[in-house]
KOLLOVO-908239 format. One line per field, with one value per residue (C-alpha): residue number from 1; residue in one letter; x, y, z. Coordinates in nm, 4 decimals. Layout:
% residues N
resi	NUM, ...
resn	A, ...
u	X, ...
v	Y, ...
w	Z, ...
This chain:
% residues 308
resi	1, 2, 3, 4, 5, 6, 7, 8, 9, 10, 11, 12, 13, 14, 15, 16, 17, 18, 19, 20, 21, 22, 23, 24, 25, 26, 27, 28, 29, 30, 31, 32, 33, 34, 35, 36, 37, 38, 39, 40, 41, 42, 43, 44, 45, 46, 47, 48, 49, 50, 51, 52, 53, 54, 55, 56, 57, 58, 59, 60, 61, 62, 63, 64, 65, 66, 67, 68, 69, 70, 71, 72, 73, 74, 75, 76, 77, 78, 79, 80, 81, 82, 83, 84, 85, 86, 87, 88, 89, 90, 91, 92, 93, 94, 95, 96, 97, 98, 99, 100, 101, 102, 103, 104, 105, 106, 107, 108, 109, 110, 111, 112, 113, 114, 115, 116, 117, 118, 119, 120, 121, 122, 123, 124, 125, 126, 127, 128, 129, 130, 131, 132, 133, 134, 135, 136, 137, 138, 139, 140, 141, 142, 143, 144, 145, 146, 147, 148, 149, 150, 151, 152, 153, 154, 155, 156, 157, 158, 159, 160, 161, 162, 163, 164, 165, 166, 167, 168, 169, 170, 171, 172, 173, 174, 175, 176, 177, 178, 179, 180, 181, 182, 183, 184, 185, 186, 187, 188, 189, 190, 191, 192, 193, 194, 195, 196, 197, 198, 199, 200, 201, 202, 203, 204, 205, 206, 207, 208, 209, 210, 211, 212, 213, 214, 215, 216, 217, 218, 219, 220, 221, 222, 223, 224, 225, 226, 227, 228, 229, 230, 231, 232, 233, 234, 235, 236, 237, 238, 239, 240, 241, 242, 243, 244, 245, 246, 247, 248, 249, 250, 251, 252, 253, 254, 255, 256, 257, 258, 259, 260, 261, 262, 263, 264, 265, 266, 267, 268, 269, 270, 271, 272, 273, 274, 275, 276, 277, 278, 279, 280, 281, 282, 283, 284, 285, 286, 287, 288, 289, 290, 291, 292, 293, 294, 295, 296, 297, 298, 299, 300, 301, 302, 303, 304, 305, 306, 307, 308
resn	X, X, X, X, X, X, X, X, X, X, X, X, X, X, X, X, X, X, X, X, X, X, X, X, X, X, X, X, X, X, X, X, X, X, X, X, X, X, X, X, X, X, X, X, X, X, X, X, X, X, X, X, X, X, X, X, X, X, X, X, X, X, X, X, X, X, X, X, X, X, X, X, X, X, X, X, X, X, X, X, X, X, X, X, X, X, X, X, X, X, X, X, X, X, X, X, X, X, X, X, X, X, X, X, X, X, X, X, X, X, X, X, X, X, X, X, X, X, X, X, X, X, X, X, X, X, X, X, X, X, X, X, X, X, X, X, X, X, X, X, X, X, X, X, X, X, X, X, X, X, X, X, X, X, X, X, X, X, X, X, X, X, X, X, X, X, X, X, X, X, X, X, X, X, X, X, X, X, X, X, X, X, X, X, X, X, X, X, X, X, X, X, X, X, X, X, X, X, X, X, X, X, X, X, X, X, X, X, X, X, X, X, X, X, X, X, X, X, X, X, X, X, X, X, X, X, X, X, X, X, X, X, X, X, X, X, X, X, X, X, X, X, X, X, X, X, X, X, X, X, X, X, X, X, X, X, X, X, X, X, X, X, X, X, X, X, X, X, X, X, X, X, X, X, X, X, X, X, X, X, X, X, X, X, X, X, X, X, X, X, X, X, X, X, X, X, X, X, X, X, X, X, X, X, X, X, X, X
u	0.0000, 0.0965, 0.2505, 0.0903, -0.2136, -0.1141, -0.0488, -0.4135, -0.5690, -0.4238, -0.4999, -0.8560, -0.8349, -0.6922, -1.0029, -1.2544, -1.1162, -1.1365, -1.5139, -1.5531, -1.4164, -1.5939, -1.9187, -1.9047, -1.7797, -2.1186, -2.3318, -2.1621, -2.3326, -2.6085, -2.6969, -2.9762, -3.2418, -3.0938, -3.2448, -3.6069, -3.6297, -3.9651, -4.1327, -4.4213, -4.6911, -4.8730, -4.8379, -5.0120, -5.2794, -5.3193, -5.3239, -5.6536, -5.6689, -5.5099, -5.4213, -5.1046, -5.1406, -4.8864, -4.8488, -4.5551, -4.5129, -4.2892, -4.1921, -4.2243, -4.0931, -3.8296, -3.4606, -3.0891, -2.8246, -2.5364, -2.7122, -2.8008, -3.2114, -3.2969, -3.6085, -3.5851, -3.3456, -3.5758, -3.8785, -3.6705, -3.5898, -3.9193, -4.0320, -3.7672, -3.9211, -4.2525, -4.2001, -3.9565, -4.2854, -4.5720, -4.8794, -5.2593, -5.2750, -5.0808, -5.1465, -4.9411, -4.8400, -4.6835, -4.6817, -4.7382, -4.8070, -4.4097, -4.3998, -4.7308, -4.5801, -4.3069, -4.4880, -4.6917, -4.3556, -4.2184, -4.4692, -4.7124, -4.8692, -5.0789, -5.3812, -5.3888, -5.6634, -5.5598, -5.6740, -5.4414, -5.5381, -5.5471, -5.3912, -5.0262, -4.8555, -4.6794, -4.6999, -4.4063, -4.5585, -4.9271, -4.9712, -5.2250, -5.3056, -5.3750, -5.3648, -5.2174, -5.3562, -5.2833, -5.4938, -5.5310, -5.6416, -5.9026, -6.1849, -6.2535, -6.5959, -6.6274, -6.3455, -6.3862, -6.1555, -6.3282, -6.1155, -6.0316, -6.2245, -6.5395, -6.6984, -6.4824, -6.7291, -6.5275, -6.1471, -6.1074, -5.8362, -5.9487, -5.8540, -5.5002, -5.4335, -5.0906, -5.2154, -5.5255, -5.5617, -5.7726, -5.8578, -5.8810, -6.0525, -6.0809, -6.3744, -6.2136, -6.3455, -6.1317, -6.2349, -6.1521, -6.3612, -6.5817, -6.4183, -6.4657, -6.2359, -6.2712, -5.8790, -5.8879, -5.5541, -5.5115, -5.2011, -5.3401, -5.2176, -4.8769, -4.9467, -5.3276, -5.3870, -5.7554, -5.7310, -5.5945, -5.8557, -6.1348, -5.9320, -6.0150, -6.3607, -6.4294, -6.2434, -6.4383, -6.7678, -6.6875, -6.5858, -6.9394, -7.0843, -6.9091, -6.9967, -7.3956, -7.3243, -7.0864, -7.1862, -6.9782, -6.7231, -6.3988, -6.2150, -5.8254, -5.7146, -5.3340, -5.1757, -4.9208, -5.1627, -4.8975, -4.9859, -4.8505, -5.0813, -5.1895, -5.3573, -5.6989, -5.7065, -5.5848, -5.7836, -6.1112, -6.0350, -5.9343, -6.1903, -6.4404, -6.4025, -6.0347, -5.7213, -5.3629, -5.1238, -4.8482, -5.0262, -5.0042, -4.6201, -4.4122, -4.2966, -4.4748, -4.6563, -4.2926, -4.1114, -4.0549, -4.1815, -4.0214, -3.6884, -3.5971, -3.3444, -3.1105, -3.2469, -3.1731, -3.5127, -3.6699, -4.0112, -4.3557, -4.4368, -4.6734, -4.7454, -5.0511, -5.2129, -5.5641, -5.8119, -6.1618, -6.1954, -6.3556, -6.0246, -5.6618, -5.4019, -5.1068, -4.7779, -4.6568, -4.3390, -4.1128, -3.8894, -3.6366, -3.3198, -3.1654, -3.2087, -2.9005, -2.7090, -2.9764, -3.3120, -3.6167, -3.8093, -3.7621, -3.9973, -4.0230, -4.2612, -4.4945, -4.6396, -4.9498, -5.0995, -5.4041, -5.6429, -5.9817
v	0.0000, 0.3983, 0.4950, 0.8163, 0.6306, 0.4395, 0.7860, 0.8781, 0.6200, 0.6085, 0.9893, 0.8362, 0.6313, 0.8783, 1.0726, 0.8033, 0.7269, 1.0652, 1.0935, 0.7580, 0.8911, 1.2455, 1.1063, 0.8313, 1.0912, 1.3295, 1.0066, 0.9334, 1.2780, 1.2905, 0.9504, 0.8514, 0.7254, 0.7851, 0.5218, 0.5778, 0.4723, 0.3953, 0.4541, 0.3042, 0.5513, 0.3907, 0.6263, 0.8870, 0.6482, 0.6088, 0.9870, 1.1249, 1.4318, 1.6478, 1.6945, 1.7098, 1.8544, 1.9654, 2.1137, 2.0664, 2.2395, 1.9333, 2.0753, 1.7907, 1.7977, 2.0243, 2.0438, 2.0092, 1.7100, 1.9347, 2.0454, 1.6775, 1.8176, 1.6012, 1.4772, 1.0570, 1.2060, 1.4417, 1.2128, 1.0065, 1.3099, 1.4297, 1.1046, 1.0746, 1.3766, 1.2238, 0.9888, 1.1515, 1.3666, 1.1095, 1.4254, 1.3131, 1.3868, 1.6555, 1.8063, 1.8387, 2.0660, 2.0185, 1.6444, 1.4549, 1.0708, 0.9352, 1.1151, 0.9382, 0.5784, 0.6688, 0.7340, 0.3924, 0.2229, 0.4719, 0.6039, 0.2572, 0.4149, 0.6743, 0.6609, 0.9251, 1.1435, 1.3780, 1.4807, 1.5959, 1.9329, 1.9128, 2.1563, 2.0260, 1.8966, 1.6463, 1.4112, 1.5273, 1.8917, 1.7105, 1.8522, 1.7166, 1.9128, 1.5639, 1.4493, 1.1766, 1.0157, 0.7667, 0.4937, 0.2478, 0.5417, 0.7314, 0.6317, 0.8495, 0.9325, 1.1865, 1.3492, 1.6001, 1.8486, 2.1984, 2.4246, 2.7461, 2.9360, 3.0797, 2.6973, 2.5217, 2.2007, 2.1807, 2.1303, 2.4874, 2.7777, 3.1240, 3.3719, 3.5555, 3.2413, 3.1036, 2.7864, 2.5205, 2.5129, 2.3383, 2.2560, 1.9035, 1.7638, 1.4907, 1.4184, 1.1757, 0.9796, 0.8522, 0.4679, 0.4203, 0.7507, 0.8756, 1.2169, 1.3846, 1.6426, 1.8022, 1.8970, 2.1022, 2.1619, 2.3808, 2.5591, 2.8793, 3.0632, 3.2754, 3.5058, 3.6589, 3.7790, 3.7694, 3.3836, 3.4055, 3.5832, 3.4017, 3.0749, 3.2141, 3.2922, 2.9316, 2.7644, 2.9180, 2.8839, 2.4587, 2.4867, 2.5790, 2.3409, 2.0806, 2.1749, 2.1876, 1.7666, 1.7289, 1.9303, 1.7872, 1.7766, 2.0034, 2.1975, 2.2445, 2.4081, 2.4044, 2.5185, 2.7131, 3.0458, 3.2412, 3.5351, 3.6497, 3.7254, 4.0336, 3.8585, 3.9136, 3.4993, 3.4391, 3.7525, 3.6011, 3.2852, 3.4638, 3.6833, 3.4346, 3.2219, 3.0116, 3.0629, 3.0898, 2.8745, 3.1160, 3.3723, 3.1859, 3.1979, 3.5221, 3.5866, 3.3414, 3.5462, 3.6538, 3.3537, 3.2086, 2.9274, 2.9575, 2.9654, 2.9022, 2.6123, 2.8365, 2.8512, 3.2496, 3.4062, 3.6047, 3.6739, 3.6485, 3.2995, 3.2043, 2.8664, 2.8192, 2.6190, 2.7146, 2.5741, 2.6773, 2.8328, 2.5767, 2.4335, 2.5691, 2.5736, 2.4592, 2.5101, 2.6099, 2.5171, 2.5888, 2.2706, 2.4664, 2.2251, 2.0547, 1.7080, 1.4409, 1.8059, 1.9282, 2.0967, 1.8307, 2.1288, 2.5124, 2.5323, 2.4308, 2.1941, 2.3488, 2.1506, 2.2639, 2.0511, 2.1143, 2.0574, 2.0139
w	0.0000, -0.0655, 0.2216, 0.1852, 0.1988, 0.5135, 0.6780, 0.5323, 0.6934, 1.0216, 0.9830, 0.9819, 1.2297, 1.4599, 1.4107, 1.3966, 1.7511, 1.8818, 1.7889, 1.9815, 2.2729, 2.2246, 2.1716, 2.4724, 2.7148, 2.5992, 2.6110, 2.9547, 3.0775, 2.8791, 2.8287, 2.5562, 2.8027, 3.1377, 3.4436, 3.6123, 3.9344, 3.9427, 4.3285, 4.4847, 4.5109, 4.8214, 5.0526, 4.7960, 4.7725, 5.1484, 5.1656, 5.1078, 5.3059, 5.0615, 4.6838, 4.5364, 4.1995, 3.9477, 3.5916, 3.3353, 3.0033, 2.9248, 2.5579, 2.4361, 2.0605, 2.1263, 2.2331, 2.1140, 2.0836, 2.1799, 2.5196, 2.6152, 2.5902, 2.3224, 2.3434, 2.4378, 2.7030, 2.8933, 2.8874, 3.1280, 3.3337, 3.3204, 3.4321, 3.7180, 3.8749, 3.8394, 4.0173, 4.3127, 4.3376, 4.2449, 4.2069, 4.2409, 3.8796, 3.6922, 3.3860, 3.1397, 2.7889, 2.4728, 2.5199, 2.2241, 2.1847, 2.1622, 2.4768, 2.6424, 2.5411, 2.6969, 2.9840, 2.9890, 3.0948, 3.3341, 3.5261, 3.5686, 3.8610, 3.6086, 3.3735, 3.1448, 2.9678, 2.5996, 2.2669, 2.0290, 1.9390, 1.5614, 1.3032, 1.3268, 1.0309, 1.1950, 1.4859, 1.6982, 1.7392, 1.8043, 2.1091, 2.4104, 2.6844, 2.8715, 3.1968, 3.4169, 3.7446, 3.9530, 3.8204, 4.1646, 4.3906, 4.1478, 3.8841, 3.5876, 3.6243, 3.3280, 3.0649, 2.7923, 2.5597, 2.4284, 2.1911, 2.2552, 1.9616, 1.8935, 1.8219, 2.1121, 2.0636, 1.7100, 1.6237, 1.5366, 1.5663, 1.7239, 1.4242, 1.5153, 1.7360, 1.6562, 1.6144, 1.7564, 2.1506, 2.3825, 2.7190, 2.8400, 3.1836, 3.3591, 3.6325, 3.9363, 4.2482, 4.5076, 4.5186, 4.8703, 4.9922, 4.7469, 4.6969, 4.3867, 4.2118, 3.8470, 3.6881, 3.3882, 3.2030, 2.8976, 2.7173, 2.5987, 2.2950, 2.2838, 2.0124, 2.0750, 2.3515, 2.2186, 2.2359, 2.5756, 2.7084, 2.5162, 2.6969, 3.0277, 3.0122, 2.8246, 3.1211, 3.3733, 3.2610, 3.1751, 3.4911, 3.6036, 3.3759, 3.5389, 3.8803, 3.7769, 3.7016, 4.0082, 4.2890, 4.5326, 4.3134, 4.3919, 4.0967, 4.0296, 3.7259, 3.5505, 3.2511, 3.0698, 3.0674, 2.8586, 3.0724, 3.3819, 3.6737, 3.5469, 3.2573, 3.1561, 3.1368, 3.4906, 3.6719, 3.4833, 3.7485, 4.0381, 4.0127, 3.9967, 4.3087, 4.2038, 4.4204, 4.2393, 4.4328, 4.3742, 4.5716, 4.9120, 4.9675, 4.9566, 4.6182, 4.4815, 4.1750, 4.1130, 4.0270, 3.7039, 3.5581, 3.2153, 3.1271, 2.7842, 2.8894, 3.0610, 3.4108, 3.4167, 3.3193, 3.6202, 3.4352, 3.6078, 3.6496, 3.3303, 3.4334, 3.7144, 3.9431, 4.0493, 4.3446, 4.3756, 4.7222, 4.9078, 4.9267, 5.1452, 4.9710, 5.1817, 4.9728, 4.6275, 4.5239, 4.1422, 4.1073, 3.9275, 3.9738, 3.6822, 3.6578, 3.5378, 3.4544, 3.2080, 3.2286, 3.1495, 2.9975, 2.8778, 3.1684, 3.5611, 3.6567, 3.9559, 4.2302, 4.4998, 4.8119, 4.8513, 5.1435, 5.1136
């Protein structure tokens, strides 16, 4: 053989090697599908004085190889702090269906509720506003999606709204005790604030709907509201009988709950979890670590108890 080829070749070797070595030391800190320790959620179960609710904007088909937030990656984060958490039910945004099989397998202790929204070309940006609950402690008694539009019984888009939006909910009953609790989730539009606003007025009045059929029924509410407390979407609620957890510790309306990936942002929190005031809430808390050295999501997940 050339021995300029020889040289060549061991040239590409050399390199060939050095990629090995690159890319296992990245996969060694950002491994592909990083272990779930899946937890027993019996004590949850056994607990049924309170709620422990939760809402995730889990930004689901989004992400980047070179900052180890690639999507297979953070559903196993994501589902890690599922689990160290184990919520009543959370609701979550910007999931789509890879993301819910996912989910089957690492978090066994959940049913789950969604309706893809419609309007996406593709399936990885199909969003559901669905929700997940903890299948041997509650029946689903009732579930339902509207879309945010002027004909929300119909897979529609509100004209100026970036793009289709809904609001999914699930009707629960505590098989051991009877209790009954309604949890809405929706991901309102971040573009109009027309659709926003139109999002919080359709919310509320389901919500009163749902309370005609359930009287006895409680009512929590989550979401990635795209407004911060000052929004016409969020005052429609907490002017109309709905608590925002983030108002019952100090600072709490302050925080924020998205951060683009970088954990910097100090915005108003846009993300919200709501109780009808029947109900105390007893904490509020932004889980704003990094999990496995990377974010799960370009936003925090946000967890309330809840006494009823």
């Amino acid at each position: 053989m050339n021995k300029k080829v020889k040289i060549s070749l061991l040239g590409l070797g050399s390199v060939a090697v050095a990629a090995a070595i690159a890319v296992g030391g990245f996969l060694a800190v950002y491994p592909m599908t990083p272990d779930v320790e899946i937890k027993s959620a019996q004590n949850r179960i056994e607990n049924n004085g309170e709620l422990l609710i939760a809402s995730y904007n889990t930004a689901a088909p989004w992400g980047n190889l070179i900052k180890g937030t690639y999507t297979t990656r953070r559903a196993h984060l994501l589902a890690q702090q599922m689990n160290n958490t184990l919520p009543d039910s959370f609701g979550v945004q910007e999931i789509n269906t890879f993301w819910v099989e996912h989910f089957k397998e690492l978090l066994p202790q959940y049913d789950f509720y969604g309706v893809k929204r419609g309007g996406d070309s593709e399936e990885k940006t199909s969003e559901m506003s669905g929700i997940f609950y903890l299948k041997d402690k509650y029946k689903l008694l009732d579930s339902g999606t509207f879309w945010i539009s002027n004909t929300p019984d119909t897979e529609s888009r509100f004209e100026g709204a970036a793009c289709y939006r809904i609001c999914s909910y699930a009707v629960f009953e505590n098989k051991a005790t009877g209790f009954k609790y309604i949890h809405m989730n929706t991901h309102l539009d971040h573009v109009s604030t027309e659709a926003q606003n139109l999002g919080g007025n359709l919310i509320f009045n389901k919500s009163q709907e749902l309370k005609k059929s359930y009287p006895d029924a409680k009512t929590v509410i989550t979401g990635d509201f795209n407004q911060s407390i000052d929004g016409e979407a969020v005052k429609i609620l907490s002017a109309n009988g709905f608590i925002s957890a983030n108002t019952v510790v100090e600072n709490g309306d302050k925080i924020a709950t998205y951060h683009g990936w970088t954990g910097e942002k100090q915005d108003a929190p846009i993300d919200f979890i709501f109780a009808d005031d029947t109900m105390k809430i007893k904490s509020y808390n932004v889980q704003n670590e990094k999990v496995g050295n990377s974010f799960a999501s370009d936003h925090y997940m946000i967890t309330a108890e809840i006494e009823f």
